[in-house]
DRENDO-1510 file (C-alpha; in Angstrom, 1 decimal, always signed):
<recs>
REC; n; res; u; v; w
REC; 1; UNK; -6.0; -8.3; +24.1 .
REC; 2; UNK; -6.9; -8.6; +20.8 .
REC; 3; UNK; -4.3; -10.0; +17.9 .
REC; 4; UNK; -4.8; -10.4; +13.9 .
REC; 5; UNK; -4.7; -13.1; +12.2 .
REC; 6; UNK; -2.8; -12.7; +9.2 .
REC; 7; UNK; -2.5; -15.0; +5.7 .
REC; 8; UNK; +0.8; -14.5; +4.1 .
REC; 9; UNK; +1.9; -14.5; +0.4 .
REC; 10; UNK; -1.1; -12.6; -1.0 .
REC; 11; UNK; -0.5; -10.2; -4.0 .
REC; 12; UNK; -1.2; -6.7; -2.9 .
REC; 13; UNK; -2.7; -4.0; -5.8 .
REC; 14; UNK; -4.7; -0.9; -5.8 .
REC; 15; UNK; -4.3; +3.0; -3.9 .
REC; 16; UNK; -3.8; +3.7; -0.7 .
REC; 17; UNK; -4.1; +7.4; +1.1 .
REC; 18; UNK; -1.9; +8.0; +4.7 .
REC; 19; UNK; -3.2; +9.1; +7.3 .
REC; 20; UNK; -2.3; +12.4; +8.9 .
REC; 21; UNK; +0.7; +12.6; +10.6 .
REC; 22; UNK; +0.4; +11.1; +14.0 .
REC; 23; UNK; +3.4; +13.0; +15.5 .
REC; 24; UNK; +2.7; +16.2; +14.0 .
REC; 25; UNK; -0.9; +15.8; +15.1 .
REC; 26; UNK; +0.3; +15.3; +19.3 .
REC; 27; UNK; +2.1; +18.5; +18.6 .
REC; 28; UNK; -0.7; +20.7; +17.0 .
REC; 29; UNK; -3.2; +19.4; +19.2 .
REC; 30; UNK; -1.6; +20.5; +22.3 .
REC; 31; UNK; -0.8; +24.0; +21.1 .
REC; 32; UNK; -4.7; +24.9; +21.0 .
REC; 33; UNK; -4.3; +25.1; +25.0 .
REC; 34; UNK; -2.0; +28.7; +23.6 .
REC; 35; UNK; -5.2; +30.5; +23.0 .
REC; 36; UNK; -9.1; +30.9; +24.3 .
REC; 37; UNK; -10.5; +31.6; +20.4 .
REC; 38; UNK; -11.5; +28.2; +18.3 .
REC; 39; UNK; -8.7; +26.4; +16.1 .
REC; 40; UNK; -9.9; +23.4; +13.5 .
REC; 41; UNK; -8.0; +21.2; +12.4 .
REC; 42; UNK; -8.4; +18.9; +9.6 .
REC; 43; UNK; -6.6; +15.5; +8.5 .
REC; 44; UNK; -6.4; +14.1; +11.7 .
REC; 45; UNK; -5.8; +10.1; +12.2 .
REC; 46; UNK; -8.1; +8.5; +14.1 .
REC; 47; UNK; -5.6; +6.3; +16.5 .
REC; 48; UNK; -5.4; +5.4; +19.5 .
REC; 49; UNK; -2.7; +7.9; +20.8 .
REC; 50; UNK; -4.3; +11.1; +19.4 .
REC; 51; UNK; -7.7; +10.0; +20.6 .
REC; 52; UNK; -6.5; +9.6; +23.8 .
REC; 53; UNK; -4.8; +13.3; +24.0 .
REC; 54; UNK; -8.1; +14.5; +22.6 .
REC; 55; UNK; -9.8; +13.0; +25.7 .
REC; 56; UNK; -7.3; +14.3; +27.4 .
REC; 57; UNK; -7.9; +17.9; +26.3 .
REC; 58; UNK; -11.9; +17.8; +26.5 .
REC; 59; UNK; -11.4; +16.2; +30.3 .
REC; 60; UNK; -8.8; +19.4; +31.1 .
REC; 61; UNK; -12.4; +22.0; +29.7 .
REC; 62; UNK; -11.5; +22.4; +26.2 .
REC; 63; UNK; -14.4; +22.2; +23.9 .
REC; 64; UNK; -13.9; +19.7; +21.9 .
REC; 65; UNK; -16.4; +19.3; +18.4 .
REC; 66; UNK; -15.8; +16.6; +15.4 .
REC; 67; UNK; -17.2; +18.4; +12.4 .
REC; 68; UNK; -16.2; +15.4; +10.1 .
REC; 69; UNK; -14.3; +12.3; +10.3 .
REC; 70; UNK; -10.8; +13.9; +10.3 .
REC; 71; UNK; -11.8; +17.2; +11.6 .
REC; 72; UNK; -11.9; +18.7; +14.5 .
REC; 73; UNK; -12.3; +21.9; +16.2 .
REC; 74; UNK; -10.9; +23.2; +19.8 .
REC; 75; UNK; -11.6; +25.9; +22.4 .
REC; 76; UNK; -9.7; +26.2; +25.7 .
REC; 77; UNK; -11.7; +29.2; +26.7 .
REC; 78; UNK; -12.3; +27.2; +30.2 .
REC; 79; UNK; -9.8; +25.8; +32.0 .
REC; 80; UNK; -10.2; +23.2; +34.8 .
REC; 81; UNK; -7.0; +23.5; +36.8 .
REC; 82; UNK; -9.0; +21.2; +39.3 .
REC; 83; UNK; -8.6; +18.3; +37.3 .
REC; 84; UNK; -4.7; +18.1; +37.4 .
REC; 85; UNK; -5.2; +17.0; +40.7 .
REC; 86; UNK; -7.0; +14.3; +40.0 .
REC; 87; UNK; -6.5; +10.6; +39.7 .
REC; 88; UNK; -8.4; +10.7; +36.4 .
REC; 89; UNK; -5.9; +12.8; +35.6 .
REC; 90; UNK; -3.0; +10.8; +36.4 .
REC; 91; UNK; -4.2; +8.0; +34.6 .
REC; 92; UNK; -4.9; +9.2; +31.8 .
REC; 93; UNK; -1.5; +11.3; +31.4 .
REC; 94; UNK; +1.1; +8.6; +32.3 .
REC; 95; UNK; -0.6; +6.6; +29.9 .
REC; 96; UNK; +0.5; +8.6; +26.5 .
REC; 97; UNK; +3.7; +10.0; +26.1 .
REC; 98; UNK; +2.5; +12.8; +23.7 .
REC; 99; UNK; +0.9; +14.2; +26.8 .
REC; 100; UNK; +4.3; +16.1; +27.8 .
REC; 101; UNK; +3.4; +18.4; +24.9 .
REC; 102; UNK; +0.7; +20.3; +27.2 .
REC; 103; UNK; +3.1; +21.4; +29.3 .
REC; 104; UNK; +4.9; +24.1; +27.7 .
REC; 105; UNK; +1.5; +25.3; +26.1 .
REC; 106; UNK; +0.1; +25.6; +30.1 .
REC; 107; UNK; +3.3; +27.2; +31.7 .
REC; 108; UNK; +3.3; +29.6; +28.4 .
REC; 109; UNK; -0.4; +31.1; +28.6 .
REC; 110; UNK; -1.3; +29.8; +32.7 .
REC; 111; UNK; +2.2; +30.2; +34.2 .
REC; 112; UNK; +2.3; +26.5; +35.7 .
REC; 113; UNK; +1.9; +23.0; +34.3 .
REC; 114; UNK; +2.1; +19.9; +36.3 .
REC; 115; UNK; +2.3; +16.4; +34.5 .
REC; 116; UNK; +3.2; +12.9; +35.5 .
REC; 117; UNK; +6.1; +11.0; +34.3 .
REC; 118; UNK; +4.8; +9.8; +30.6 .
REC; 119; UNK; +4.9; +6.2; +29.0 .
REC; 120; UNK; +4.7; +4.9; +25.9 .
REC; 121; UNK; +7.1; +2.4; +23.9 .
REC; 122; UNK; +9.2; +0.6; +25.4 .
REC; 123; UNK; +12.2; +1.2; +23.1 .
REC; 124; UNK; +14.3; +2.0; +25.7 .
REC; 125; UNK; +15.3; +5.6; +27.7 .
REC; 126; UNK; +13.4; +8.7; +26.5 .
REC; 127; UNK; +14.8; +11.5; +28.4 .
REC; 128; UNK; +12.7; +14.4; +29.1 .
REC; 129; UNK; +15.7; +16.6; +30.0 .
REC; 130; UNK; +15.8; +19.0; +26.5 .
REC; 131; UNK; +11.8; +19.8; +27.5 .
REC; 132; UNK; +12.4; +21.2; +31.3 .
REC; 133; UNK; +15.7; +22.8; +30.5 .
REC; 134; UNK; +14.5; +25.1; +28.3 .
REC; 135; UNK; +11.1; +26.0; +30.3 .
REC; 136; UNK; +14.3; +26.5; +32.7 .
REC; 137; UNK; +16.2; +28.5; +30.7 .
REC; 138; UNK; +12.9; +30.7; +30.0 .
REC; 139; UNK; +12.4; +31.3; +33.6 .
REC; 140; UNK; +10.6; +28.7; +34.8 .
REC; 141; UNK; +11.2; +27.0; +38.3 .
REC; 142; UNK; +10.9; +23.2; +37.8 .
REC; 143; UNK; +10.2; +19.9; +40.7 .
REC; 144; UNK; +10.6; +16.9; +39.7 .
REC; 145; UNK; +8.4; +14.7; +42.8 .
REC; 146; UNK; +10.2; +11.3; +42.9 .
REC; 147; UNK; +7.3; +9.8; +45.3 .
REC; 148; UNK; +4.5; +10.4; +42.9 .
REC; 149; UNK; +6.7; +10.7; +39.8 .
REC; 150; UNK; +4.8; +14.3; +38.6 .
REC; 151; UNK; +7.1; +17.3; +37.1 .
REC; 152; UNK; +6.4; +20.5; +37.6 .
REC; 153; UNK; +7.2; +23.5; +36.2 .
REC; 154; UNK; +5.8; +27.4; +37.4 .
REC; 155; UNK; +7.0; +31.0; +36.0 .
REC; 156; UNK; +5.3; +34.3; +37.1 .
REC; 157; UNK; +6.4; +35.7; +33.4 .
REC; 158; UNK; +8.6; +33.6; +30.9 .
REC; 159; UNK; +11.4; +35.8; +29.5 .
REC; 160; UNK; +12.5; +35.3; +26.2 .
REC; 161; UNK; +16.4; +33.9; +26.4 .
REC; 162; UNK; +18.9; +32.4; +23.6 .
REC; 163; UNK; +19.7; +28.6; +24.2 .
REC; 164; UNK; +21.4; +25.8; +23.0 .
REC; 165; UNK; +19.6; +22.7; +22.6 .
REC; 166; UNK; +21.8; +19.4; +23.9 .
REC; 167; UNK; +19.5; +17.5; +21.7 .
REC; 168; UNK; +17.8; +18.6; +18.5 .
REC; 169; UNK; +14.8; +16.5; +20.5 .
REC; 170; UNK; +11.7; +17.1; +18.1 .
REC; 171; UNK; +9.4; +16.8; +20.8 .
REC; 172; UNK; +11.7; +19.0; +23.1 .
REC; 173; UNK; +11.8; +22.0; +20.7 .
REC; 174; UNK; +7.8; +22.1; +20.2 .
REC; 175; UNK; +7.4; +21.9; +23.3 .
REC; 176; UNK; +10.1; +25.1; +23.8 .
REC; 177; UNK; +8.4; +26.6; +21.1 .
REC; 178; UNK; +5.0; +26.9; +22.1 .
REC; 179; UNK; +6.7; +28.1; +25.8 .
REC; 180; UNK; +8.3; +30.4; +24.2 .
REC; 181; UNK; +5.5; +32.4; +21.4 .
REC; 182; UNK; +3.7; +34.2; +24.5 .
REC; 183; UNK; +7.5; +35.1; +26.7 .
REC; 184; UNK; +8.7; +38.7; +27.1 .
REC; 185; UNK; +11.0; +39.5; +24.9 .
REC; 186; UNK; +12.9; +37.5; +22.2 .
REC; 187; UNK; +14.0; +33.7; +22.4 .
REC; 188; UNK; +16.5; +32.0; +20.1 .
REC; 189; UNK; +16.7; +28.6; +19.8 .
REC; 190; UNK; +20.3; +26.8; +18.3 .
REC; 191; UNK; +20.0; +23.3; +17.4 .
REC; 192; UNK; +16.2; +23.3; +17.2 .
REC; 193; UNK; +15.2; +20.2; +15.5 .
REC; 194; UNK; +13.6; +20.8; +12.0 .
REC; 195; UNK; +11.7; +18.0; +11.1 .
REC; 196; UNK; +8.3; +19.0; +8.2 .
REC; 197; UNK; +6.1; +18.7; +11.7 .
REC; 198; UNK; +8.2; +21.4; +13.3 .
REC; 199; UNK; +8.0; +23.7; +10.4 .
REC; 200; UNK; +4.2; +22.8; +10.4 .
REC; 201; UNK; +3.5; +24.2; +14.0 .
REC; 202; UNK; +5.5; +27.0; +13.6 .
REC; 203; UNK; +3.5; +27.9; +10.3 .
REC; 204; UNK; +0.2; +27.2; +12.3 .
REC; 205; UNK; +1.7; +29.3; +15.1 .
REC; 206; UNK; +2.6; +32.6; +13.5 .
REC; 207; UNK; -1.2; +32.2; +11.5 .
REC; 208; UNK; -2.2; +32.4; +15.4 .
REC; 209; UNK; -0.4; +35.8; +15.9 .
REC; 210; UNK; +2.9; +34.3; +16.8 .
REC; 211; UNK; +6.6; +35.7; +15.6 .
REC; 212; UNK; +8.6; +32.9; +14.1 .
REC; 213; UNK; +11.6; +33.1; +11.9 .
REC; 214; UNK; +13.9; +30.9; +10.7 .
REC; 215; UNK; +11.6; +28.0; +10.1 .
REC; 216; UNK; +12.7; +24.5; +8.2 .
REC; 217; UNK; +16.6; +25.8; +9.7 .
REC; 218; UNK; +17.9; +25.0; +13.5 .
REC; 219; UNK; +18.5; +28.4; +14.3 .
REC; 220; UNK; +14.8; +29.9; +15.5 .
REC; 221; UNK; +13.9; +32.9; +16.7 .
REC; 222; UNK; +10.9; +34.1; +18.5 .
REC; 223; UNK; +9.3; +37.0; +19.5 .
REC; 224; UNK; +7.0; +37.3; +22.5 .
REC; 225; UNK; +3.5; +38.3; +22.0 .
REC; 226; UNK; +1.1; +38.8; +24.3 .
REC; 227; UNK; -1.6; +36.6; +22.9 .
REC; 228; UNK; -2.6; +34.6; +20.0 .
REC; 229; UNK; -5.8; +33.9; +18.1 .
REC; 230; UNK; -7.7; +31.1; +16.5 .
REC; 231; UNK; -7.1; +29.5; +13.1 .
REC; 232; UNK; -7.3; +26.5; +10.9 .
REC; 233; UNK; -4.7; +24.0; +10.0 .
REC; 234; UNK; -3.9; +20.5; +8.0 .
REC; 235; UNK; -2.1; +18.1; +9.0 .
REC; 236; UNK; +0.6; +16.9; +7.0 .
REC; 237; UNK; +0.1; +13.1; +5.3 .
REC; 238; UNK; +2.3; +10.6; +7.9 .
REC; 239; UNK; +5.9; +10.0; +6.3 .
REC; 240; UNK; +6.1; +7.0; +8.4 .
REC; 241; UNK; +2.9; +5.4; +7.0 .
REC; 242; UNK; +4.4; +6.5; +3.5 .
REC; 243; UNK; +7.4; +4.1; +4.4 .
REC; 244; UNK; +5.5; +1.3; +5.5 .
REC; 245; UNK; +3.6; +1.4; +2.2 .
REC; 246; UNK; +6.9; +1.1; +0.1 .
REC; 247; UNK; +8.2; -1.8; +2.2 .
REC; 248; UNK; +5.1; -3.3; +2.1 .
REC; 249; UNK; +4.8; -3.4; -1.2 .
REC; 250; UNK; +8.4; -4.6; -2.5 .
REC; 251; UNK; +7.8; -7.7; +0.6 .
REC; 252; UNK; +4.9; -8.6; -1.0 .
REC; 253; UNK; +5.4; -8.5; -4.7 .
REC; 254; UNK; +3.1; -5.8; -4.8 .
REC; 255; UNK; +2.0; -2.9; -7.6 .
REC; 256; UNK; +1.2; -0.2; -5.0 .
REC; 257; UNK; -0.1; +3.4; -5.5 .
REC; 258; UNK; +0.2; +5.7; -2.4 .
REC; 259; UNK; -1.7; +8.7; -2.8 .
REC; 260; UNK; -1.3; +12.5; -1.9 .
REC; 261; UNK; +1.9; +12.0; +0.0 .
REC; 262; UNK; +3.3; +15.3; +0.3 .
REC; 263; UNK; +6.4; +14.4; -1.6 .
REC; 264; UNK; +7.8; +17.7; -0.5 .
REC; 265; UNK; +8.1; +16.9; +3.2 .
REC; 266; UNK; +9.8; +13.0; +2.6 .
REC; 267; UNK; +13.0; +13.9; +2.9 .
REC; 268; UNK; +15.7; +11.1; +2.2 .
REC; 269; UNK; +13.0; +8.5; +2.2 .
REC; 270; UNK; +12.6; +7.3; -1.0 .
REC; 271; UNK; +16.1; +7.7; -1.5 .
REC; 272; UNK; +17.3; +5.1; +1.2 .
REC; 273; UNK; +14.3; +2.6; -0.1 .
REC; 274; UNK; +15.5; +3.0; -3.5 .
REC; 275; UNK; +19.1; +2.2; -1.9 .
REC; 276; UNK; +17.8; -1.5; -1.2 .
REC; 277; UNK; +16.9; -2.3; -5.0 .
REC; 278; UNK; +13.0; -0.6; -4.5 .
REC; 279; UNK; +11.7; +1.3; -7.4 .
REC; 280; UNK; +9.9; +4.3; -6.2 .
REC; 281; UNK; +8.3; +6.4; -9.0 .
REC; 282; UNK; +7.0; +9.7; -8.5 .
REC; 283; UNK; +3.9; +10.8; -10.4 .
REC; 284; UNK; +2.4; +14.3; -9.2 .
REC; 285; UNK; +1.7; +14.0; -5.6 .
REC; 286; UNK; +1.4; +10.4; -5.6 .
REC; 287; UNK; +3.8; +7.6; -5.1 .
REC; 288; UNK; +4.2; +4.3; -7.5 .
REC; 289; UNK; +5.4; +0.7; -6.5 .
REC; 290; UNK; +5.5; -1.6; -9.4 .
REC; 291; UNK; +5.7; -5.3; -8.5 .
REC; 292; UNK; +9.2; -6.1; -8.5 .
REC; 293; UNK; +10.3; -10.3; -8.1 .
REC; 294; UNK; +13.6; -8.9; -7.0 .
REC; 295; UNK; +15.5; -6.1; -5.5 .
REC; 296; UNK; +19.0; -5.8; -5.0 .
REC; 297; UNK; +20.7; -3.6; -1.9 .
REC; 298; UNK; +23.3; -0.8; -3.1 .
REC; 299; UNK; +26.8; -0.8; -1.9 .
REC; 300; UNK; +28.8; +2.1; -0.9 .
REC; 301; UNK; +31.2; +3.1; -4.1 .
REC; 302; UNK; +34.4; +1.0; -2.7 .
REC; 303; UNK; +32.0; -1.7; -2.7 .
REC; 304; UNK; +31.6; -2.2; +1.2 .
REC; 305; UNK; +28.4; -2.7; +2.7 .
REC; 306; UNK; +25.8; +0.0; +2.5 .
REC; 307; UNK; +25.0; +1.2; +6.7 .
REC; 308; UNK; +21.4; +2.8; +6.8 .
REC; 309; UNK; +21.4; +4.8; +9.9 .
REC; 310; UNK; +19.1; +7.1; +11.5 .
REC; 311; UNK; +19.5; +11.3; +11.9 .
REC; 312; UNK; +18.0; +13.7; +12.7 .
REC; 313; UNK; +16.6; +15.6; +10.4 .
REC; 314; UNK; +17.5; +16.1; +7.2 .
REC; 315; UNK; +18.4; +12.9; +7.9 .
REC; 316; UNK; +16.7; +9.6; +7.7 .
REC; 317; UNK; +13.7; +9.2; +10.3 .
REC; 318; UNK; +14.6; +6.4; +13.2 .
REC; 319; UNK; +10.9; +5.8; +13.4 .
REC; 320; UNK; +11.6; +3.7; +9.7 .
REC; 321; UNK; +14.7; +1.5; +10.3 .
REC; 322; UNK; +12.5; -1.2; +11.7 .
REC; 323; UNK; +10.2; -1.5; +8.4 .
REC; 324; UNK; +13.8; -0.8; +6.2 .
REC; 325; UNK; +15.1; -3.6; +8.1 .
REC; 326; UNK; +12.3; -5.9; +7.3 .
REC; 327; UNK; +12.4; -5.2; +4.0 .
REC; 328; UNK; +16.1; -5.9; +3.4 .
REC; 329; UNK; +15.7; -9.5; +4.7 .
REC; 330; UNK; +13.8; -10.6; +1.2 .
REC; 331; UNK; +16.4; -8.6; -0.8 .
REC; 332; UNK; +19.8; -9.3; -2.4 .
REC; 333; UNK; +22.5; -7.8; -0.5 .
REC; 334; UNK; +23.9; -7.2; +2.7 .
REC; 335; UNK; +22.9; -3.9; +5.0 .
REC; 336; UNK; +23.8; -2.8; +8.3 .
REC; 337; UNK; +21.2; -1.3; +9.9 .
REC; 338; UNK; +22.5; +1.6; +13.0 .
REC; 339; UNK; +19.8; +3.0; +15.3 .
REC; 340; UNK; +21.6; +5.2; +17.3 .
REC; 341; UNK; +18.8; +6.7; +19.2 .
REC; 342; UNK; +16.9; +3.9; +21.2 .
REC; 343; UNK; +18.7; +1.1; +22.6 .
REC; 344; UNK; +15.9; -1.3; +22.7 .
REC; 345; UNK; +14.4; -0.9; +19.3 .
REC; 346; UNK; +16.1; -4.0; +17.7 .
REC; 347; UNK; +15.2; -6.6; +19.9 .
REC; 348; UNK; +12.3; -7.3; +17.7 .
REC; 349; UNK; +14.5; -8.9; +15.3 .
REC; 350; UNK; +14.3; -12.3; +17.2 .
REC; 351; UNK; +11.1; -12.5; +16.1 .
REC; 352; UNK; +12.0; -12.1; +12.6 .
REC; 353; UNK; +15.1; -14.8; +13.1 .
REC; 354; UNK; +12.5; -17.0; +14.0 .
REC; 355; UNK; +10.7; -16.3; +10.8 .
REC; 356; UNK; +13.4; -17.5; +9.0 .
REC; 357; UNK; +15.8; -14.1; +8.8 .
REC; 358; UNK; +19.5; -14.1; +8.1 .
REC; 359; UNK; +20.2; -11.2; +10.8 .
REC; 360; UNK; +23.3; -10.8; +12.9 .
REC; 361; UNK; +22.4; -8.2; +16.1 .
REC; 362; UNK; +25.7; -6.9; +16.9 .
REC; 363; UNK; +24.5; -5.1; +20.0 .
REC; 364; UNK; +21.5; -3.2; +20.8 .
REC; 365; UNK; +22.1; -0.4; +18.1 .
REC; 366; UNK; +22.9; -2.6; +15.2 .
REC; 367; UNK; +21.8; -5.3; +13.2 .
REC; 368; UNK; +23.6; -6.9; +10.2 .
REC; 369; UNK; +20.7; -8.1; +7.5 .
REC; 370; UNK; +21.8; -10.7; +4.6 .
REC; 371; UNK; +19.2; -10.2; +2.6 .
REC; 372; UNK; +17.9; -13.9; +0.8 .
REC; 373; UNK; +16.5; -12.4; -2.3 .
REC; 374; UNK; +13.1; -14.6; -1.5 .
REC; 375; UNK; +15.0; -17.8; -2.1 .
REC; 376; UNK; +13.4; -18.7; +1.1 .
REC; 377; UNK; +10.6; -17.0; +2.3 .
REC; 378; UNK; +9.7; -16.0; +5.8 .
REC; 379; UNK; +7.4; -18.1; +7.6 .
REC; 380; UNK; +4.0; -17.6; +9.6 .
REC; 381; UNK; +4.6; -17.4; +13.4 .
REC; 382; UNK; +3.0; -16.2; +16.3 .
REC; 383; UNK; +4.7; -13.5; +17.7 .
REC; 384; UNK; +3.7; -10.3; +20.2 .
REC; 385; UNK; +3.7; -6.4; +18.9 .
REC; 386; UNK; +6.6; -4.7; +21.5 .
REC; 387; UNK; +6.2; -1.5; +19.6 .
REC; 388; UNK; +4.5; +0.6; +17.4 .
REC; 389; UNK; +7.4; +0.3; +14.4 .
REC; 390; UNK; +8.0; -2.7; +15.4 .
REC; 391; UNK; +4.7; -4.0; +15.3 .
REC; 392; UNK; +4.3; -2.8; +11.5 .
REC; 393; UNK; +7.2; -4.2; +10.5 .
REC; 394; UNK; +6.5; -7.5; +12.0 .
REC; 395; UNK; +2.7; -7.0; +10.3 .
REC; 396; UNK; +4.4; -6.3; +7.0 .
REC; 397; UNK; +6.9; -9.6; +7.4 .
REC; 398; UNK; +3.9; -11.8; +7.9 .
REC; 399; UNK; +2.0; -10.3; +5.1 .
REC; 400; UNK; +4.9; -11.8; +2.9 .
REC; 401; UNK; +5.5; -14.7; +4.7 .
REC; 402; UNK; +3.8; -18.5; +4.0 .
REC; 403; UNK; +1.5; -19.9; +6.2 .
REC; 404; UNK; -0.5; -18.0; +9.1 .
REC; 405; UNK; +0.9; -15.6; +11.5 .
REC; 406; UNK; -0.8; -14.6; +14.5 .
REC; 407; UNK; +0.2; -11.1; +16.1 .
REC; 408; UNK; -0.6; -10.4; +19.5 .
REC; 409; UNK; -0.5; -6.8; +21.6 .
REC; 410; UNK; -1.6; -5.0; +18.5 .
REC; 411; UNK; -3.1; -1.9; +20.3 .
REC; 412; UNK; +0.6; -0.9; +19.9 .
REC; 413; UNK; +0.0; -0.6; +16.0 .
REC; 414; UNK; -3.1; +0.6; +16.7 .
REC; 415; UNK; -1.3; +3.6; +18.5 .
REC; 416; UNK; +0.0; +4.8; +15.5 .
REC; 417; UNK; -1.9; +3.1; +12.5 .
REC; 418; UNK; -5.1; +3.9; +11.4 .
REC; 419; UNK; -7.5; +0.7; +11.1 .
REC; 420; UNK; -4.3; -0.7; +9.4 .
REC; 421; UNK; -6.4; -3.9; +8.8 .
REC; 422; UNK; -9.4; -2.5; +7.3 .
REC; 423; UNK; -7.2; -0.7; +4.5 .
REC; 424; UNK; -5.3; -3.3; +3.6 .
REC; 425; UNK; -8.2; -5.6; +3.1 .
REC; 426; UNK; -9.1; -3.4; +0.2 .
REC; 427; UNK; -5.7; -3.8; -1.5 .
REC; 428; UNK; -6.1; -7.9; -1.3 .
REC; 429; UNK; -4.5; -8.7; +2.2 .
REC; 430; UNK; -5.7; -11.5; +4.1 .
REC; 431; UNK; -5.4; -10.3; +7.7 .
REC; 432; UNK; -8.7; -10.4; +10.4 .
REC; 433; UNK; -8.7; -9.3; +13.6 .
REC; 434; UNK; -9.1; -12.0; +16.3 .
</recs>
């Protein structure tokens, strides 16, 4: 298991670049299984999570070529439908939740997909129901084998239907999506989420041949063709890496340039950063964190404590609460923080309680911050990663905290963060991994 070692209190400064977008990239990488003809994409993080669906992929008879560090290209000419009955198989599929994205891309273009029962954090109940519904609603006859804990779903021919999503579930409406772009007939989708990553495989989709409309709204509607073709596509720069960045840098005192972020595709998020006190300056595609000694939270206008909450989208991203709540606990000001999706994602605040954190957890969706204003900073511990937001924002409390931290589990971060380490060694942090 390996940790890092981490050095706090060190004065951050110079340009950074996200990654690509790690949940737009499990999305996109399962919908080249939609067509036999080569698709490249480019921007691509190398993390553990993608990686591993990329194995996945080239172990299922897609050929798989790296034509540069962040680029790839895919053909899934050759299908072997032998492998799914493997233990290889097994393994490697529970092991990654983004590995329920293959399934609506298989029962679209093959008629059947079979997939075991996914992992991945342990932020508490991640229902798949919003997936198998809709392959339901299309058609599809679904199994769910309690012994061996494998769904399945089978259709002779999707039909195209109109739903109603329970759950704008992002996952859930790409993986309806890509079920849906080779169906008879027409499909329309009501409460489909419409997160930037949605909108990018829908782009990426109807440059395949596909009939989209309605994209960036949560109305959809899609026509059935009867194939699609090859193309190329980008990835989007990962708003959640973004984030981190502007937390890091108002924990650590830090003047912090984040380059080529896609401002376009943020959202609210430097909006509720700028609501705790952070100065986030926008200069052409790039983002500007000044060193700031202090930074006060907002209250709402009848001067009651601001709530930061998550939503979906256009709302703010849940996958960020655990770096704003971090950040709040070297501000000024009090913030509740809600996280209505995941009962489990707060727990890691004990960690930061330990640190030295004024935090009240009220229950598992919400945490009350009283922010110190650095009058006593956080100090080094050794603590475990339970998460991949978690783990970042525990990395980004012990960069700003005095003394040594040890973190331990960090192939969670490394799930979602590429060779966080290395890149922040260039910008002055003292952090090895041990």
């Amino acid at each position: 298991m390996n940790s890092f070692e981490v050095i706090g209190g060190a004065e951050l400064k110079g340009e950074i670049v996200p990654q690509g977008a790690k949940n737009e990239a499990l999305q996109i990488i399962s919908a080249v299984l939609l067509t036999s003809e080569t698709i490249t994409i480019s921007n691509i993080p190398d993390i553990r999570d993608v990686n591993k669906l990329i194995e996945l992929l080239a172990a299922m008879g897609v050929e798989v070529k790296k034509t540069a560090d962040d680029t790839y290209t895919f053909r899934a000419a050759n299908i072997n439908f032998d492998f799914f009955k493997t233990k290889e198989f097994t393994s490697a599929a529970s092991a990654l939740r983004g590995s329920i994205m293959i399934a609506g891309p298989l029962l679209s273009r093959f008629g059947s997909a079979s997939i075991p029962k996914p992992g991945g954090d342990k932020i508490g109940r991640r229902r798949l129901d919003t997936h198998f519904i809709g392959f339901q609603n299309l058609g599809a006859k679904f199994n769910f084998d309690t012994d061996e804990n494998f769904f399945t779903v089978t259709a002779k021919k999707l039909k195209g239907t109109s739903m109603l999503l329970d759950e704008a579930s992002v996952t859930g409406t790409a993986n309806i999506i890509m079920a849906s772009v080779l169906a008879e007939g027409t499909t329309t989708i009501y409460n489909a989420a419409c997160e930037p990553y949605i909108q990018q495989l829908c782009k990426m989709l109807n440059r395949m041949g596909a009939k989209i409309s309605g994209i960036s709204s949560n109305l959809l509607t899609i026509e059935g063709v009867a194939s699609l073709k090859g193309t190329t596509h980008r990835l989007l720069p990962d708003m959640i890496e973004i984030g981190s960045f502007i937390g890091l840098a108002a924990m650590t005192r830090s003047e912090i340039t984040i380059k080529d972020v896609g401002y376009e595709n943020l959202g609210i998020i430097p909006d509720v950063f700028r609501k705790l006190g952070i100065t986030v300056n926008k200069k052409n595609d790039d983002i500007h964190i000044p060193r700031q000694d202090h930074y006060e939270i907002e209250t709402f206008i009848d001067g009651s404590i601001l709530t930061i909450a998550d939503a979906i989208w256009p709302g703010f991203t849940p996958d960020l609460l655990s770096v704003v709540l971090v950040t709040a606990t070297q501000a000024n000001g009090t913030v509740l923080i809600h996280q209505k999706m995941f009962e489990s994602r707060l727990f890691f605040v004990d960690k930061l309680i330990d640190m030295g954190a004024q935090i009240i957890l009220c229950d598992p969706h919400r945490a009350t911050v009283i922010g110190l204003n650095r009058k006593n900073l956080l100090r080094g511990i050794q603590m475990t990663s339970p998460d991949i937001r978690a783990g970042v924002a525990l990395l980004i409390a012990a960069l700003s905290a005095k003394g040594k931290s040890v973190i331990h589990a960090i192939e969670q971060i490394d799930r979602g963060y590429q060779r966080i380490d290395e890149r922040l060694q260039k910008l002055g942090a003292q952090i090895k991994r041990i």
